[in-house]
C-alpha positions in Angstrom: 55.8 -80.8 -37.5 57.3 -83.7 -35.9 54.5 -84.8 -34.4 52.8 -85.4 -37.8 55.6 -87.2 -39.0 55.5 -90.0 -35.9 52.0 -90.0 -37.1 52.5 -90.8 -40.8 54.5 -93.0 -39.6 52.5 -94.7 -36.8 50.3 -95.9 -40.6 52.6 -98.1 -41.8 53.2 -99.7 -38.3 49.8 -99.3 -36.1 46.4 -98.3 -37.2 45.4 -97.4 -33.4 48.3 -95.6 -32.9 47.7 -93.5 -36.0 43.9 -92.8 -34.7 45.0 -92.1 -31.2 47.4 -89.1 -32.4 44.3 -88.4 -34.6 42.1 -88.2 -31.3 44.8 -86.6 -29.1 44.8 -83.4 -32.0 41.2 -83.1 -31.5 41.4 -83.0 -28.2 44.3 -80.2 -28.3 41.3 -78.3 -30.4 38.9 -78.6 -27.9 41.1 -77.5 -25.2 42.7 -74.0 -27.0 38.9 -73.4 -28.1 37.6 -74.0 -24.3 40.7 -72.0 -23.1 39.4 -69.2 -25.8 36.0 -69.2 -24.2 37.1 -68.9 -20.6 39.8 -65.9 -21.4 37.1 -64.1 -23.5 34.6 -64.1 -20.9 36.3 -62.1 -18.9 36.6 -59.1 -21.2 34.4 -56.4 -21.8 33.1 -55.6 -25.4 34.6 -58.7 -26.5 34.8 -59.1 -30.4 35.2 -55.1 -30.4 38.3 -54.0 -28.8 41.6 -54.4 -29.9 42.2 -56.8 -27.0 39.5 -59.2 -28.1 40.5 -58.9 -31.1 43.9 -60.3 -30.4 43.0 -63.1 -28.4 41.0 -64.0 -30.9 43.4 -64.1 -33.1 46.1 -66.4 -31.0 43.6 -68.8 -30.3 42.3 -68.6 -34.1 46.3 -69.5 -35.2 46.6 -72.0 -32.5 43.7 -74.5 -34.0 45.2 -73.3 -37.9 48.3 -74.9 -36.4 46.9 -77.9 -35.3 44.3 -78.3 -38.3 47.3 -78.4 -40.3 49.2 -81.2 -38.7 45.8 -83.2 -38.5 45.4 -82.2 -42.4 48.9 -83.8 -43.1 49.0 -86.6 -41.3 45.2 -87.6 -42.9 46.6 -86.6 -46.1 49.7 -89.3 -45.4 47.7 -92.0 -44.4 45.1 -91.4 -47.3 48.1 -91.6 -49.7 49.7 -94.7 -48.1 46.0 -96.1 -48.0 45.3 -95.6 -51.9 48.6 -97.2 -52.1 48.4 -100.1 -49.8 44.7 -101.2 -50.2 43.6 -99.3 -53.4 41.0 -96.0 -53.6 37.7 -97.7 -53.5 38.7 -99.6 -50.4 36.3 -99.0 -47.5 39.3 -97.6 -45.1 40.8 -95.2 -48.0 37.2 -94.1 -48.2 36.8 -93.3 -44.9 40.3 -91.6 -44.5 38.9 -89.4 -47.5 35.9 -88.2 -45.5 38.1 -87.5 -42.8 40.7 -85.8 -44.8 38.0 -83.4 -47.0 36.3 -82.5 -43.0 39.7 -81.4 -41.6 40.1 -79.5 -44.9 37.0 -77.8 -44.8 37.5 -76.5 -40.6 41.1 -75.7 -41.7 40.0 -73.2 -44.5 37.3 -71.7 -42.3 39.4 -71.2 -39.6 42.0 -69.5 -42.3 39.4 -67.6 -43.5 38.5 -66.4 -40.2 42.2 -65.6 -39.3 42.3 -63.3 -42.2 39.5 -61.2 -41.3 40.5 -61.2 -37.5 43.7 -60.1 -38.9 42.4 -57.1 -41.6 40.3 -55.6 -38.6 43.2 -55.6 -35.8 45.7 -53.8 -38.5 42.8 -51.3 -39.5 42.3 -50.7 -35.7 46.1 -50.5 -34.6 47.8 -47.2 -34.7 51.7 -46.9 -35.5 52.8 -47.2 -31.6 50.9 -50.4 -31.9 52.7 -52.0 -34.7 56.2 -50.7 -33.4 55.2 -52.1 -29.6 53.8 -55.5 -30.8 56.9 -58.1 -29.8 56.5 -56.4 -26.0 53.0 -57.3 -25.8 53.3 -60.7 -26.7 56.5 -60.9 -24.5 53.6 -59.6 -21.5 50.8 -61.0 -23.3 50.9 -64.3 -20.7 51.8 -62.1 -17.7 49.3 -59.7 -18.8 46.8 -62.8 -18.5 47.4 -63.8 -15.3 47.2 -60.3 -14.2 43.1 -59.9 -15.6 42.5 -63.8 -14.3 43.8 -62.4 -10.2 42.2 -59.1 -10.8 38.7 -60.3 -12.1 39.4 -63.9 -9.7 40.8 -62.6 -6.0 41.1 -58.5 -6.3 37.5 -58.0 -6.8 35.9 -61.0 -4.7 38.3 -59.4 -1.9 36.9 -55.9 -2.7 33.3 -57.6 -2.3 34.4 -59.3 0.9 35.5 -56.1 2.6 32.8 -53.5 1.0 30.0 -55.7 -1.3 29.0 -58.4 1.0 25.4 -57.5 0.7 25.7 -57.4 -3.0 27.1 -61.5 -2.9 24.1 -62.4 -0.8 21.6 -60.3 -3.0 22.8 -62.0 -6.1 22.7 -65.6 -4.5 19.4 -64.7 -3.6 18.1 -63.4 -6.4 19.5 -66.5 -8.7 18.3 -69.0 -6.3 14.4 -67.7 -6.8 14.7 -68.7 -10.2 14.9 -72.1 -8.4 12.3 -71.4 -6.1 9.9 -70.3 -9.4 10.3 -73.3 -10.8 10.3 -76.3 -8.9 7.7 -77.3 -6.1 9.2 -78.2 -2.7 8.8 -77.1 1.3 11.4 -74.9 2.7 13.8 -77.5 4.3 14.1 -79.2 0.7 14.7 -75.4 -0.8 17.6 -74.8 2.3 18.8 -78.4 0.9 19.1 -77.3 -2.8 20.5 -73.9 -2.1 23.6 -75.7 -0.5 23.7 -78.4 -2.7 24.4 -75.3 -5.0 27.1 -73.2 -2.5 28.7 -76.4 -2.3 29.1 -77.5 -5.8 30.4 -74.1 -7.1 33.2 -75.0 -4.5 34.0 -78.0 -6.7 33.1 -77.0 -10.2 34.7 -73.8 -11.6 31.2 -71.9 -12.6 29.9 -69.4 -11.0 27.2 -70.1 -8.2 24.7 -67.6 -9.8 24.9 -69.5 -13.3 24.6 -72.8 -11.3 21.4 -72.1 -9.8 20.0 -70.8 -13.1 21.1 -74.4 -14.4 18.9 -75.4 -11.5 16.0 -73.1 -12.4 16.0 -74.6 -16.3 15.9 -77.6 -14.5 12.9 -77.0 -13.0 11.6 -75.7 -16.1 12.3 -78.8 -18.1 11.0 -81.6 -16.0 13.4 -82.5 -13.9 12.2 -83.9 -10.5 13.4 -82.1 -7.6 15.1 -85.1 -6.2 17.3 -85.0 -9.6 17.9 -81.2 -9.9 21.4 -81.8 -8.1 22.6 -84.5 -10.0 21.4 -83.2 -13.4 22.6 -79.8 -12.7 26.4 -81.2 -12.0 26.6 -82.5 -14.9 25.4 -79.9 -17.5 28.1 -77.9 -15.6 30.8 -80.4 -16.2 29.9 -80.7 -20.0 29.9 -76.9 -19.8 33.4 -77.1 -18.7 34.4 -80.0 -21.0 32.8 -79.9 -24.0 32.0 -77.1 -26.3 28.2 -77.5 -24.9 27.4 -74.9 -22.9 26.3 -75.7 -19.7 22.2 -74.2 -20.7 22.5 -75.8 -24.4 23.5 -78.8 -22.6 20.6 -79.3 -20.1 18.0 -77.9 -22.4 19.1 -80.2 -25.3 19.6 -83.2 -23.3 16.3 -82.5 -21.1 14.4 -83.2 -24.5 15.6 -86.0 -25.4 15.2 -87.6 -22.2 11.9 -86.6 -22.6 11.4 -87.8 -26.4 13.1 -91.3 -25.0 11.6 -91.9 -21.5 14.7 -92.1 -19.9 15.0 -92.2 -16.1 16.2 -89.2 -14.7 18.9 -90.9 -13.1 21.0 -91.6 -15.9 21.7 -88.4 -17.3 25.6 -88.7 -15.8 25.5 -91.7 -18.4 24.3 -89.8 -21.3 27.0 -87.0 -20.9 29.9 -90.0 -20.6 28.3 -91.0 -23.5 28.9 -87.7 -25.2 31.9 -87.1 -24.2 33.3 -90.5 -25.1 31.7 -90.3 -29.0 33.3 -86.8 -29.5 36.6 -87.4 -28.5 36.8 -90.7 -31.0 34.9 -89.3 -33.9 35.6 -86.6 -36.1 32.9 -83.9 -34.7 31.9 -82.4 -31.7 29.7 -82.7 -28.6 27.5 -80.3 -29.7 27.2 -81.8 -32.9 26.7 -84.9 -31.9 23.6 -83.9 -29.5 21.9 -81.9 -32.3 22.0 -84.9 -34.7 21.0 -87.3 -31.8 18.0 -85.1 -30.5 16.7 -85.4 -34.2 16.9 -88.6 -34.4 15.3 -89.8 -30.7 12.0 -89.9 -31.3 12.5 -92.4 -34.7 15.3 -94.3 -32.9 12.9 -94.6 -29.5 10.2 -95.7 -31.5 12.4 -99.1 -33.1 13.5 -99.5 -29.6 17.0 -98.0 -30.1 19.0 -97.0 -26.4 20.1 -93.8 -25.5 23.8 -94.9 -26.2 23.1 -96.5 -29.7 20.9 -93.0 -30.9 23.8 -90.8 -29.9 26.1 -93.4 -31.3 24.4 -93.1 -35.0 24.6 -88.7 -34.6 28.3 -89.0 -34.2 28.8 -91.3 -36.8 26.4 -89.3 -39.0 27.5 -86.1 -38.1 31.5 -87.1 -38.5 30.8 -88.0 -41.9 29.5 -84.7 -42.8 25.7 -84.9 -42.7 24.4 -81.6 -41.6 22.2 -82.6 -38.3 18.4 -80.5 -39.7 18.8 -82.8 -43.4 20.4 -85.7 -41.9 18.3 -86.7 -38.8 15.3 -85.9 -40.9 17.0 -88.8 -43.6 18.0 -91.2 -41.7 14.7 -91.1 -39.4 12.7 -91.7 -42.5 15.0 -94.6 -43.0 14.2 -96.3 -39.7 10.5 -95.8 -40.3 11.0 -97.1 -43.5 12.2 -100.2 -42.3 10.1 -100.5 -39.3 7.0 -100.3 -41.2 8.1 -103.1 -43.4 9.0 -105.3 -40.6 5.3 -105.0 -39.0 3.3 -105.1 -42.0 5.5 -107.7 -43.3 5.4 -105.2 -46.6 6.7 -106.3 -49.9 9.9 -104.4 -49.3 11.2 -106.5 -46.8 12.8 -109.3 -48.6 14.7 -106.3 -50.6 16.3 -105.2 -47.1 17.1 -107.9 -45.9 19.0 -109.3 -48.9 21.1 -106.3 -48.5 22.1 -106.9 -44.6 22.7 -110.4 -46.1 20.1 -112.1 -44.3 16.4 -113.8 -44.5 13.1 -111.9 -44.8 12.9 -114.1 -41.2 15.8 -113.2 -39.7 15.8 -109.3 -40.9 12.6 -108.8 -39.2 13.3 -110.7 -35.9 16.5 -109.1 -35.5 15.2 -105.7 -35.7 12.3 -106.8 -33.2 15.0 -107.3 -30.8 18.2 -105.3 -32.2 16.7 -102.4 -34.1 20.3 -100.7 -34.4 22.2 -104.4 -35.2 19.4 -104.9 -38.1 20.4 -100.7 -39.5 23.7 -101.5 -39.1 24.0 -104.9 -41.2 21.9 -102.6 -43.9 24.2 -99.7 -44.0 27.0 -102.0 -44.5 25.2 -104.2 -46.7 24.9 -100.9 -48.9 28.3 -100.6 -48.4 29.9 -104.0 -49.7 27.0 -103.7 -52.9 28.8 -100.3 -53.4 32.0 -101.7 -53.1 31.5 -104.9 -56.0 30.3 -102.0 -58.4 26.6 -102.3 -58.3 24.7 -99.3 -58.6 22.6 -99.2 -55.7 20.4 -96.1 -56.8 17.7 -97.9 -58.3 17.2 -100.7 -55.3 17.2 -97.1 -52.6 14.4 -95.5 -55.4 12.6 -99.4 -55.2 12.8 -98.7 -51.3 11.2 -95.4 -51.2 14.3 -93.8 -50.1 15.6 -92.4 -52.9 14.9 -88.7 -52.2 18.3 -86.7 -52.5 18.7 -86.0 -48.7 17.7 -89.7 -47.8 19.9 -91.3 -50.4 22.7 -88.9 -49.4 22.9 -89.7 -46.2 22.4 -93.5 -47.0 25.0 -93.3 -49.6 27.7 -91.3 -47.0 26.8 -93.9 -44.5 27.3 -96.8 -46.4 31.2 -95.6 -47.7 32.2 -94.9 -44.1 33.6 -98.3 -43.6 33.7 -99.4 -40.2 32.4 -96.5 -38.6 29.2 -96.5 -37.4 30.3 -100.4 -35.7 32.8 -98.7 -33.9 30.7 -95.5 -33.1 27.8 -97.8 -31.5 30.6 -100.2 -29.6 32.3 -96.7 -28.0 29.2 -95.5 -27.5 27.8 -98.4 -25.4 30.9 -98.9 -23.7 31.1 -95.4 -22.7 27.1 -95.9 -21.2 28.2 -98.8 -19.1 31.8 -97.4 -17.9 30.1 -94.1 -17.1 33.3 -92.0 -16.3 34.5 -90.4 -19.4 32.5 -87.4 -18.5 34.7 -87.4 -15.3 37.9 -87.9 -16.5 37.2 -85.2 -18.8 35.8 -82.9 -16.3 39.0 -83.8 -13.8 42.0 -82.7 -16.6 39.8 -79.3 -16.8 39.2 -78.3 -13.4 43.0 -78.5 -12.9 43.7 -75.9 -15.0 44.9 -72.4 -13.5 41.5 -71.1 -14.9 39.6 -72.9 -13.3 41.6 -73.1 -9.9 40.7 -68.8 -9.7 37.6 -69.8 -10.7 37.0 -71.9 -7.7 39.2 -69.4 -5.9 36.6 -66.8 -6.5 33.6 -68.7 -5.9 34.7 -69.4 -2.4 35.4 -66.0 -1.9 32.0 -65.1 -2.9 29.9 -67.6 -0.8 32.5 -66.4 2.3 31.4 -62.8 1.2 27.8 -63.6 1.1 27.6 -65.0 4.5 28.5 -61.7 6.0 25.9 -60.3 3.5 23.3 -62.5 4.5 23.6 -60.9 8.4 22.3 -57.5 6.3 19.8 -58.6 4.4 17.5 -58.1 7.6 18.0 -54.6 8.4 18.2 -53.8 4.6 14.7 -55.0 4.3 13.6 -53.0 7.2 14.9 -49.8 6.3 13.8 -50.7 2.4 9.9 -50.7 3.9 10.4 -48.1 6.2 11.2 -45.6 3.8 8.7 -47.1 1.2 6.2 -46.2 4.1 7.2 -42.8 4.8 7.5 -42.0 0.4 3.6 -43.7 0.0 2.9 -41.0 3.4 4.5 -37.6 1.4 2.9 -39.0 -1.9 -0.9 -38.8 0.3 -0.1 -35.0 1.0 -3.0 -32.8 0.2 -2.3 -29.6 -2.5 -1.9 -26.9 0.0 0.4 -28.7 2.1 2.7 -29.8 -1.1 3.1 -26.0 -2.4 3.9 -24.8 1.3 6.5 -27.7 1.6 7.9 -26.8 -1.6 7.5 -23.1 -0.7 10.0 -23.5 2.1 12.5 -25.8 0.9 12.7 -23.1 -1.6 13.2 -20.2 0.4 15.7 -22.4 2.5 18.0 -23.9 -0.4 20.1 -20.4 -1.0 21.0 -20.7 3.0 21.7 -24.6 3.4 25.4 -24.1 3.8 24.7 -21.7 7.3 23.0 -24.9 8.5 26.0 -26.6 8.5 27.7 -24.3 11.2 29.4 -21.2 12.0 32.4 -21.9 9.1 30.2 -22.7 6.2 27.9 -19.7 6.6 31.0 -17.9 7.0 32.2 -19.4 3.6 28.9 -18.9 1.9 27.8 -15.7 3.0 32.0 -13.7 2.2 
């Protein structure tokens, strides 16, 4: 708990210190949940066995401990916030948000403890119970020993005695590839070791790579981008709490929704990155909110940057992404339609973003999110003098519950949303958060087997591909010679049968002098 006493104590001192110990615990989370993923991958009936059930556990009281300190030192600040600047100050507000989210994920993740917990002591036996200080005393060692064994033991067994089996399964994921995109063969020999060679870099599988590749295809992407796009969907994969086929399916779509070039996808996923690990939600959060609201924001001329930028702020506020994005898009058509009809309803909006009819309606010709923003906060500061801003949202036509929800939550989040949509177009222009991210993870001993065993299965498959040939031959020649015996007329059928019949009692005296003399005793 000393950590979350340097942070109550970074409040009183330095705001950004307070928030970077804030972002550094969310980033712990991501990493025990990440390192939860990659161990339970590797066992068999996960969920089921006692095993899973276990690791489930430790990595379930992991994030409880962390939640907690996050929970008290939110809980600090609030208190020294309410003290400091009063309750109904826009930064106690926000604090309070924060504070009721962390509460909420703690008491799930309790709540999940305790039923991880009931089903591992109704599954234990007595030896179990005695016996449970030695494995956790081995649990680490016993860890490392599944990573080598499923990481260099079993690529090694594959080198020596599977090496057909590593080039059959390369072969077969890359014609998912082949199904899906159009290009000659030298552009095919191109991609497949664009591929080989990436899964040398990035600790997935060269199988699961290529079938990033194939929903590549699937999705749009043109076959001069299927590379690029497909490294980084694997890096968020690794990362994030995407996966690396929720990642490029999501982000393929809105791509598509916002006519962005193919190109920039690297950008988007820095993007990403960068809003989850200074807001209060997740990637995955963040991309379901901004894919709901892309084609709204596109449409107002919002970037990529500034649409994701407005999911994480929605999203970390609490706004459920299927209510929320539907809200807040009606807001933005709301607006927009005022602005190019010049509808009666403009004046209204732009008194609350403090500005002229004039200047409300050229700045959201040219700065669609600017013009949002100053309205959000202009709902804000009209909340914040005590004016009941109800009526003016029903005047609007956005009074519906979800709408004015969302409007509402916005509005008392303070500062927020500015600093969501300033990190988020930094992070567009910098474009290496993804990267740095990506770089802390791969140098994990994870993901080092990982690699390990992806080079030992591309070495593997090189000696397999010298089979494949001869495989193939003997595959058709036998295919030949079972379509041949399936042409056999009746009569010759029952006389084959006939004597293999009369023949099977005596197969052992075919086999020499010893076995008939075995058989016959």
């Amino acid at each position: 708990m000393a950590e979350v006493g340097n942070l109550v104590a970074k409040v009183s001192m330095d705001q950004t210190g307070f928030q970077q110990g804030i972002t550094r615990l969310n980033r712990e989370l991501k990493v025990v949940q990440s390192e939860f993923k990659a161990a339970s991958a590797q066992l068999a009936d996960f969920g089921k066995s006692t095993e899973g059930l276990k690791l489930k556990a430790d990595s379930l009281t992991k994030q409880f401990e962390l939640q907690k300190q996050k929970v008290d030192a939110l809980e600090a600040a609030y208190k020294k916030s309410v003290e400091s600047k009063g309750a109904d100050a826009k930064a106690t507000q926000n604090l309070a948000i924060q504070l009721n989210n962390a509460k909420a994920q703690m008491a799930g993740t309790e709540a999940e403890l305790k039923k991880i917990t009931a089903e591992l002591e109704k599954q234990s036996s007595k030896w179990h119970q005695l016996s449970t200080k030695l494995q956790d005393a081995g649990q680490k060692m016993s860890d490392v020993g599944k990573n080598l064994t499923t990481k260099i033991t079993v690529p090694l067994a594959t080198l020596g005695v599977g090496a057909a089996k590593s080039a059959i399964d390369i072969e077969s994921a890359f014609a998912g590839v082949r199904k899906t995109v159009d290009a000659t063969e030298e552009e095919f020999s191109q991609l497949r070791q664009g591929f080989v060679d990436m899964s040398k870099e990035i600790p997935i599988a060269t199988m699961e790579l290529m079938a990033v590749g194939e929903a590549a295809g699937q999705l749009g992407i043109e076959k001069e981008n299927i590379l690029g796009f497909s490294e980084t969907m694997a890096k968020l994969g690794v990362a994030t709490n995407l996966s690396s086929e929720q990642a490029a399916m999501s982000l393929a779509r809105l791509a598509n929704i916002t006519q962005m070039p193919q190109e920039s996808f690297d950008r988007l996923g820095s993007t990403i990155v960068a809003l989850g690990n200074s807001l209060a939600t997740t990637e995955a959060e963040i991309v379901e909110m901004g894919l709901r609201l892309a084609g709204a924001g596109h449409m107002i001329g919002m970037t990529e940057a500034q649409i994701l930028a407005f999911g994480g702020a929605l999203s970390s506020v609490g706004i459920a992404a299927e209510a929320g994005g539907t809200a807040f898009s009606r807001v933005m058509l709301e607006i927009n339609n005022e602005v190019m009809s010049t509808g009666e309803n403009l004046q209204t909006f732009a008194t609350i973003a403090g500005m002229t009819a004039q200047e409300f309606a050229e700045q959201w010709k040219t700065d669609a999110a600017g013009a949002l923003l100053a309205f959000v906060e202009g709902l804000g500061r009209a909340q914040a003098a005590g004016e009941n801003v109800v009526p003016v949202l029903d005047e609007l036509n956005l009074g519906e519950m979800r709408v004015r929800d969302a409007l509402l939550r916005a509005a008392g989040a303070g500062d927020l949303f500015r600093e969501s949509l300033e990190t988020g177009s930094k992070a567009w222009e910098e474009n290496n958060a993804l990267n740095a991210e990506a770089e802390e993870r791969f140098k994990t001993t994870a993901s080092q087997l990982q690699l390990l065993g992806n080079h030992l299965k591309i070495v593997a498959a090189t000696f397999g591909d010298v089979l494949l040939p001869p495989i193939n031959g003997t595959i058709k020649v036998l295919t030949t010679l079972l379509d041949a015996l399936s042409k056999l007329g009746e009569g010759t059928k029952t006389v084959t049968v006939f004597v293999l019949a009369l023949r099977l009692p005596f197969l052992p005296c075919f086999g020499g002098p010893a076995s008939c003399y075995k058989h016959c005793r």
